[in-house]
KOLKOLVEX-184361 format. One record per residue (C-alpha): x, y, z; residue in three letters. Coordinates in pm, whole numbers, padded with zeros to 5 digits, always signed. Example, Ala and Ser with C-alpha at 12.3 -4.5 7.8 and 13.67 -1.06 7.14 Angstrom:
BEGIN
+01230-00450+00780ALA +01367-00106+00714SER 
***
This chain:
BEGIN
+00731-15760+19862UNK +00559-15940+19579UNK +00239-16125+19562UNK +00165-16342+19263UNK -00102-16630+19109UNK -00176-16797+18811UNK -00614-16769+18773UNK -00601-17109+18622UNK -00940-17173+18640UNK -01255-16891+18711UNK -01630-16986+18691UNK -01771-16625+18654UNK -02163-16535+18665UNK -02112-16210+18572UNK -01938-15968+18328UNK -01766-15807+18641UNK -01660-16115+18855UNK -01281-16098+18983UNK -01028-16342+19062UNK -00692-16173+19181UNK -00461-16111+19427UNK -00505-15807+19663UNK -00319-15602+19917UNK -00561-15469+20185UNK -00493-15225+20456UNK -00688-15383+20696UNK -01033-15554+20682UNK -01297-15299+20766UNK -01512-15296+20429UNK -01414-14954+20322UNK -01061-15007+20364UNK -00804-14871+20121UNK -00683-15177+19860UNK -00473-15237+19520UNK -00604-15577+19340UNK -00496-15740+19045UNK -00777-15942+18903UNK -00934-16155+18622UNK -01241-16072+18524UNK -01535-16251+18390UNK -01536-16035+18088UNK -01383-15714+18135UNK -01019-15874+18043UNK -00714-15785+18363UNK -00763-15503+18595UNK -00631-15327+18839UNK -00873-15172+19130UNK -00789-14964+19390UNK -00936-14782+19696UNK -00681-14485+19800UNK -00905-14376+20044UNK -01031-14480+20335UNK -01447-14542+20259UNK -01381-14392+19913UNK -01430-14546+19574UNK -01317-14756+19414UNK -01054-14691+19080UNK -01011-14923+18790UNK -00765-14920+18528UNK -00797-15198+18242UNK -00535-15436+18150UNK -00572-15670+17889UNK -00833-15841+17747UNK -00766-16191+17818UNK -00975-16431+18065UNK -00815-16710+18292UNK -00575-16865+18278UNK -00362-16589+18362UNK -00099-16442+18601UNK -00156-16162+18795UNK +00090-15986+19050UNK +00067-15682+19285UNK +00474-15582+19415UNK +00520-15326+19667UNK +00823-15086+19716UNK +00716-14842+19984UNK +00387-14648+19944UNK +00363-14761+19634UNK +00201-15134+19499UNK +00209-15216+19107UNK -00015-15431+18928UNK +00054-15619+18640UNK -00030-15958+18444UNK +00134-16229+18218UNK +00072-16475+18006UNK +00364-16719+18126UNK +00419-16589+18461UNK +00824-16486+18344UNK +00726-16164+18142UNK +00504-15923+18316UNK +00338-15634+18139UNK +00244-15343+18403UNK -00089-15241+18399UNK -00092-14946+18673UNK +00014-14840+19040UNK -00119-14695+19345UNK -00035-14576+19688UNK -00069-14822+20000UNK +00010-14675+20333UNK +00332-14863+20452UNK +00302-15058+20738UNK +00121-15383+20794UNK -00104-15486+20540UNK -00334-15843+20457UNK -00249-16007+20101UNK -00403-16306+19969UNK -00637-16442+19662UNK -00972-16282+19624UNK -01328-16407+19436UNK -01582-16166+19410UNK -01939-16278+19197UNK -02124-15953+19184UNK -02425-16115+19199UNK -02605-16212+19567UNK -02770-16534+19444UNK -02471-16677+19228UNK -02122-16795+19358UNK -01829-16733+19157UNK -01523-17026+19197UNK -01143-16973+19116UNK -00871-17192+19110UNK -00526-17074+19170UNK -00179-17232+19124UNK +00174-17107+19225UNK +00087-16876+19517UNK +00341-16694+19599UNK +00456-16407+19849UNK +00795-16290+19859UNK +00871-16037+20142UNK +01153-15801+20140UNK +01353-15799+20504UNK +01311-15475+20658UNK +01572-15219+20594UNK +01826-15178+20922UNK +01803-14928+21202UNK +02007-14728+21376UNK +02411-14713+21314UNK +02535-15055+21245UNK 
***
């Protein structure tokens, strides 16, 4: 499946804010994640926890700032992040293993700072799910 969003607008209060999309294995708070975010002014990331109560891994994308496109796509264990300027070419910024199965997806906002609220606004939400493959002789 695919999971995509255009950031089009992100009030960050911190260097390290994110706006994104994220895949999430469940929602205990150490459970293992892939996001593709916007931050407030560390450019596009992708972050991932592979393991369950681990930390967390970041790998930089660009350095642009909202507006932007972001997109996580899963094939199997494995979720890819990547970002665009247009949302029709995508530049892939890294990938990571996600236990197959059931997971959450949605938008994410994250401040990283207690007294200070962070706001996004996203446009074009979308989540594409692939139809499971068949079982069993046909």
């Amino acid at each position: 499946g695919v999971l995509s969003a255009r950031v089009a607008a992100f009030s960050a209060v911190n260097p390290w804010a994110k706006a994104g999309v994220m895949l999430r294995a469940g929602t205990a708070p150490g459970a293992r994640h892939v996001m593709t975010v916007v931050t407030g002014a560390k450019g596009v990331a992708v972050q991932r926890r592979t393991a369950v109560g681990g930390g967390s891994q970041h790998t930089a994308g660009s350095s642009a700032r909202a507006p932007r496109w972001v997109r996580l796509a899963r094939a199997g264990g494995t979720v890819t992040g990547s970002e665009s300027a247009d949302g029709a070419a995508w530049t892939r910024i890294a990938s990571a293993p996600l236990p197959t199965g059931a997971v959450r997806a949605g938008v994410c906002v994250t401040s990283h700072d207690l007294a200070r609220p962070a706001s996004a606004r996203f446009e074009s939400v979308t989540l594409t799910v692939a139809a499971p493959a068949p079982s069993g002789p046909g």
